[in-house]
N, C-alpha and C positions, 0 to 999 in steps of 0.2 A: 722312602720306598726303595731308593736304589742301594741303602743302607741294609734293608731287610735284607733284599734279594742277594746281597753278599753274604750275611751271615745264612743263608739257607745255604749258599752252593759251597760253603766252608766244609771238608772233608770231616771234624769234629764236630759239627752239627746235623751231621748227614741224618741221625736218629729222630730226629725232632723236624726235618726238611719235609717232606709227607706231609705231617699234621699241620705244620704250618701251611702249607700252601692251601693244604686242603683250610682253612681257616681265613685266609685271602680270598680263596674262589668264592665262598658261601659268603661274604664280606662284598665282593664284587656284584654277585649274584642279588643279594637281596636292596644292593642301591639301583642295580637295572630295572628289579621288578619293579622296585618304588616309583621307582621314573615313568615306566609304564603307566601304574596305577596310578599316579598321579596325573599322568596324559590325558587316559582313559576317564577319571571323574572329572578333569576340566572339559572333557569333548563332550560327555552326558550333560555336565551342564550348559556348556553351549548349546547343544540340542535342543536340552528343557528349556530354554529362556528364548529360542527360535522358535520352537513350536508355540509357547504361549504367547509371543509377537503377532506369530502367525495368524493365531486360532481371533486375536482380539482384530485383527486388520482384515480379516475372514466375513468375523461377524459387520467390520466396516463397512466390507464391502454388501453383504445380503442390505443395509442399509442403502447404500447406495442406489442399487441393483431395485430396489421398491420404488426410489423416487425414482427412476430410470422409466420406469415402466407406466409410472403415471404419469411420466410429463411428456411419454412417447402418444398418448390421447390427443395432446392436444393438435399436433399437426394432421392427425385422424382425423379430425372433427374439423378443422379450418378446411382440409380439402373436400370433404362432404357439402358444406358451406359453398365453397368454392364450386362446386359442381353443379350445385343446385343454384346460383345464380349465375351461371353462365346458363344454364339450361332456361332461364330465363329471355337473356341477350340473344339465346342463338334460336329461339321460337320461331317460326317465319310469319306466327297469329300472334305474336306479342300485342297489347295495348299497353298505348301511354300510363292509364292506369297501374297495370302491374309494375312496370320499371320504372314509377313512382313512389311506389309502395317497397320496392326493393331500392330503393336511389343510394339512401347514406350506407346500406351493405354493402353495395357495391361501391360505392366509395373506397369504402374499409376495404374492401379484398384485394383494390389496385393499388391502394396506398400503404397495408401494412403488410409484411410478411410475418410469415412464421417459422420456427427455427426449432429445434431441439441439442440441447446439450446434456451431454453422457458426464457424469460424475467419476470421473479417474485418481480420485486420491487415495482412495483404498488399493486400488491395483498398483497403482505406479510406488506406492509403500513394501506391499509385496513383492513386485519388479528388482527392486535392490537385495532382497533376501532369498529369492528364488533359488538361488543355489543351493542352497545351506537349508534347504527344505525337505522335512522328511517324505517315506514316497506318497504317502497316502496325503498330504496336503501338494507335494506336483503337483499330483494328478491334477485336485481340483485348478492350482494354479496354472494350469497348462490348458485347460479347458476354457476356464476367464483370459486367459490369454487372446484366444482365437475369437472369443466375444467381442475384444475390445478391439480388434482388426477392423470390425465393422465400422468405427469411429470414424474414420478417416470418408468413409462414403458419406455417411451423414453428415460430417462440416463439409464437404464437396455441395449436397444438395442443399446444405444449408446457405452455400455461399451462391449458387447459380439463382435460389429462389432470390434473395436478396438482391443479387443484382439486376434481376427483371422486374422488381419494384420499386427499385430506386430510377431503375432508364425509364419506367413509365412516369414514374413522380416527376424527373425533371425537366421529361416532352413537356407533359399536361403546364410545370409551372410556366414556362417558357411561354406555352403555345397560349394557353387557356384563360383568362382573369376570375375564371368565375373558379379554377380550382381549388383559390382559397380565401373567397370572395364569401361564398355561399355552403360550403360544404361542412366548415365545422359550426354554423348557427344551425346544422339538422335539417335543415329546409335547401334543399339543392331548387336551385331557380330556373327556370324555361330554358336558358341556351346550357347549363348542364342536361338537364331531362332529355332534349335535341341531341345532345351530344353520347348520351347514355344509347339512344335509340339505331345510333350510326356504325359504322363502320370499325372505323379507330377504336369504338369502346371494345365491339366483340374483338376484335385482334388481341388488344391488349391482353381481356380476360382469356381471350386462349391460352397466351406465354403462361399467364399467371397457375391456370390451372394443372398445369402441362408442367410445372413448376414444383408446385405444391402435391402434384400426382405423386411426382418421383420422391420427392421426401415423404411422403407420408407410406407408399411401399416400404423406402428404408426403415422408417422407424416403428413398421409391422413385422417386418423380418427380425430386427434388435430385437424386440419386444419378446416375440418368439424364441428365439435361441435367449433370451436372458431369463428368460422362466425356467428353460428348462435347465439352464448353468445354475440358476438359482437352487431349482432341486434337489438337483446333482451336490450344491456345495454344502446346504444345510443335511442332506444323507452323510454326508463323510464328516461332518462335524459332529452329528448325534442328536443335532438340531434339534426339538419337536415341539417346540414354539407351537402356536398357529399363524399360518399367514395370512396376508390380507386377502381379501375376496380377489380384486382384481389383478394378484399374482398366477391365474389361472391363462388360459391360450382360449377359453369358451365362459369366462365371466360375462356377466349380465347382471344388472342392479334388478334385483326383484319388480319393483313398481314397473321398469321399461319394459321389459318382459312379460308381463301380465298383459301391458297394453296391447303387446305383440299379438298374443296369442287368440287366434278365432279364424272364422272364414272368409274371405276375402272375392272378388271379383273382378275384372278387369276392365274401366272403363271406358266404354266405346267410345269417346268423344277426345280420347286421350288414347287410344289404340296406334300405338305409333310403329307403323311396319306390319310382315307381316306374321307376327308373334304368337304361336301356338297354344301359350300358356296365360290361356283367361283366366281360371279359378285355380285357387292355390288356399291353403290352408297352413298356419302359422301352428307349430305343435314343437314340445319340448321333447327331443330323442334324446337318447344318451349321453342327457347330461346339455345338448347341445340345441340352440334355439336352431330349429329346421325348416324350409318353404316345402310343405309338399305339393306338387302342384297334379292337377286333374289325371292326366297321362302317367302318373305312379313315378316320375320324376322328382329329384329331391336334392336343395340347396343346403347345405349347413351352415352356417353363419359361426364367426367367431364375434368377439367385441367390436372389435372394428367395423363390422360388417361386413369384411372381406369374406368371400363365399370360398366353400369347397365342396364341386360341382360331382354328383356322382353318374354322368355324362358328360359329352365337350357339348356343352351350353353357349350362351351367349354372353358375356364379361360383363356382367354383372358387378356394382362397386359396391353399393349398400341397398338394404333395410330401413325404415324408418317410420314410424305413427306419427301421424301431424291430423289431431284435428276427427279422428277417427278413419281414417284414410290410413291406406300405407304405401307410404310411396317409394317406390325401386327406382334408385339411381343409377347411372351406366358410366363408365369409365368413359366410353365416346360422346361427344359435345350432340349430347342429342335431349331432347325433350323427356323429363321422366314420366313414367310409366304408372299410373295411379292406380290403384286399388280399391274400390268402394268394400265396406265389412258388409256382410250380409248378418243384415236381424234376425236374432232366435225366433 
């Protein structure tokens, strides 16, 4: 090169210095653009091969994101459980009978807990490539981001429920012979049934449900903002699958539903307070199972059972058919509230 460039600036070559140069620049020019263009398709392909990372660790996660939502049930339903045999314990008309008939449940409620665990292998896959993500998949990764913050509350409630069933487990071994004497042959024996009927029992089952409360909110709330992260991320993939039923914030299994739905009354002998709303009627609104009750008053129900009041009502936990009854649970340690169906 430094060869050339002598002979260009040689006074007998001055005629030929021009084109040559100009023959250098366009020489220069077309290795830069190459370089470019060569940049430029290694970066699209990085793109394309991020994108398709993406879009498969996407669909990962809407997997996830399904089991997520169905194993968020189950602390639903263990605190339902829980509530309704504390509303046993805490009756002030209980008979030996009943909390004989409830003995090995309540067994179970002091003895197991329940937990729920969030599926993060699809996000935390994600997590590592989140930069290098085009914008319309941020988005969504930025959106599951903020989902997955929730986590850290739910191992909190899952660790506080566990530890008030394990300091209850190692009182009662301690204290009790008969806690492991008599309770796994199914038949709890007279100084458990005594001991079920006492003091110590309802305390315990207070922690416990008081316990299982606050997990089961968290994993209503998860529930809810993952449906709707859910929607959000099969929308920006192009998604149109169909989803499972109970990926909805107001699913209801057919059969349950059915059983719901008719007139109802409130009955006196189980009138607990002084509660305004005797007759209600079970009826499906929009889309959403609803309590209407006498006074033009109206509860909506999601899966859960958790209500949303359209007044400030009374805190209301659940819904439930048992037997032809339906009986209303309460967040506070009080006696539920029965329903007799009124015959056509």
């Amino acid at each position: 090169m430094q060869h050339l460039f002598r002979q260009l600036t040689q006074p007998e070559n001055s005629g030929n210095n021009l084109s040559m140069m100009l023959f250098v620049l366009v020489e220069v020019v077309m290795i830069v653009v190459g370089i470019v263009m060569a940049n430029q398709l290694e970066e699209q392909k990085e793109i394309r091969e991020v994108t398709e990372r993406a879009e498969v660790l996407f669909e990962e996660v809407l997997r996830d994101l399904e089991a997520d939502c169905w194993a968020a049930f189950r602390p639903l339903f263990v605190n339902r459980s829980n509530n309704r045999l504390s509303d046993v314990l805490f009756n002030p008309d209980r008979t030996l009978a009943e909390v004989q008939a409830n003995a090995f449940s309540i067994y179970y409620m002091l003895r197991f807990e329940s937990a729920l665990h969030i599926d993060t292998q699809g996000y935390e896959a994600l997590e590592k490539i989140h930069e290098r993500l085009p914008e319309h998949l941020l988005k969504a990764y930025e959106q599951l981001d903020r989902l997955m913050d929730q986590n850290a509350t739910i191992l909190e409630h899952n660790r506080r429920y566990q530890d008030v069933v394990y300091a209850n487990m190692e009182h009662n071994i301690q204290n009790h012979p008969w806690w492991n004497k008599g309770t796994y042959s199914g038949v709890p024996d007279a100084e458990a049934l005594a001991w079920m009927m006492g003091e110590e029992c309802k305390a315990q089952s207070h922690l416990v449900v008081n316990s299982s409360a606050h997990l089961a909110g968290a994993a209503e709330r998860f529930r809810t903002s993952a449906i709707q992260v859910y929607d959000e991320i099969k929308d920006i993939l192009g998604d149109t699958t169909a989803s499972p039923g109970y990926m909805s914030t107001h699913y209801y299994p057919t059969e349950r539903t059915q059983r719901m739905l008719g007139t109802f009354v409130l009955q006196d002998s189980l009138h607990f307070g002084a509660a305004p709303y005797k007759n209600l009627s079970m009826e499906i609104l929009d889309d959403h199972l609803t309590a209407v009750y006498d006074n033009g008053d109206t509860l909506r129900l999601n899966r859960s059972g958790m209500a949303d009041y359209s007044f400030p009502g009374p805190p209301l936990e659940d819904y439930m058919e048992l037997d032809g009854k339906l009986i209303v649970g309460k967040w506070t340690i009080q006696k539920d509230w029965t329903y007799e169906r009124v015959l056509d």
